[in-house]
N, C-alpha and C positions, 0 to 999 in steps of 0.2 A: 759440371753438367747442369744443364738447366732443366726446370719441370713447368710443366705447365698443369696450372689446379685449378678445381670447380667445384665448389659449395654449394649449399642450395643455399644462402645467405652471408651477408656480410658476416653477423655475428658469428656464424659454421664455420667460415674461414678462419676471425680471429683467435676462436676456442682452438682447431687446429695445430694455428705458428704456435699457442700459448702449451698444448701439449707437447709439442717437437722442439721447445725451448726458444722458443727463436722471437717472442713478446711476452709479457706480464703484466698484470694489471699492478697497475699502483694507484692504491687508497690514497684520501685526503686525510679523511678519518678515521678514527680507531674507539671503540668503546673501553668500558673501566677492564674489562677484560682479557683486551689485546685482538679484539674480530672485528677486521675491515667492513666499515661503514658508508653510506653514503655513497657519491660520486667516485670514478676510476676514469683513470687516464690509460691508454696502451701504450708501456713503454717497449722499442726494440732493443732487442738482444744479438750480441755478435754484430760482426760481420761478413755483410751477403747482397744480395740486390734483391729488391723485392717491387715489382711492378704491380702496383692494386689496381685492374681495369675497373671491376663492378661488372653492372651487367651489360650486356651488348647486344645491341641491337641489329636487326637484319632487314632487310625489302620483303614485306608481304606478294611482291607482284602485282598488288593493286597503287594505281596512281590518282593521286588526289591534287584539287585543284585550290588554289589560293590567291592570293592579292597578286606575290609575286609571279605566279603562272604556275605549271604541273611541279609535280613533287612525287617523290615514291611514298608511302605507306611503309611506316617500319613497325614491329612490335618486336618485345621482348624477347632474348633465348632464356631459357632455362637456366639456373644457375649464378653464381657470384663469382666471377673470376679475378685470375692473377698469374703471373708467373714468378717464379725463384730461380735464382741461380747460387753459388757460391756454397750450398749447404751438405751437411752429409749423407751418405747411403740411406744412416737410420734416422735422420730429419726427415728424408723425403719422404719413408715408411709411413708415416705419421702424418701424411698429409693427405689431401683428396687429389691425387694426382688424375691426370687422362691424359691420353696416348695424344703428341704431337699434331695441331691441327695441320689438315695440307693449305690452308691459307691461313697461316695467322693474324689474327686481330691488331698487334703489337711485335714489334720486335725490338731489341736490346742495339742499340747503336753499334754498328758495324757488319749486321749480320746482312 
């Protein structure tokens, strides 16, 4: 089954996979004590498909003009998206899923 998710930020996302098991962060460093330090890398976990759009953009309805001649006006939507497929019941639980757009942004080769 596939999900389609929306964060209000990249990092809301990665926190997200990272509770649902499905990324981890791995440390470069470590203090005398064994408490990851420094910089992190996101490694994935499993296997799944994982489309990371970001955010998307749409047509304001206003049209602007340029060098190359008219243009729509786009601003930002809401939110940090993605889709997933491949994962389980309770991976999905644990994600910021929303109900299937009736246009999608993206689709998965073949659909």
């Amino acid at each position: 089954m596939k999900y389609y998710l929306q964060a209000t930020s990249e990092e809301a996302l990665m926190q997200a996979l990272e509770a649902a098991n499905l990324y981890k962060k791995v440390y470069s460093e470590w203090d005398e004590e064994g408490n990851p330090i420094g910089d992190f890398e996101w490694q994935r976990e499993g296997q799944y498909d994982l489309d990371i759009i970001g955010t998307i953009y749409a047509p304001t309805g206003t049209m602007l003009t340029g060098e190359d001649g008219d243009y729509p006006e786009m601003a930002a939507l809401a939110g940090y998206h993605a889709n997933i497929r491949g994962i389980t019941a309770e991976q999905a639980a644990m994600l910021p899923t929303i109900d299937a757009p009736t246009t999608p942004y993206r689709k998965w080769a073949g659909e």
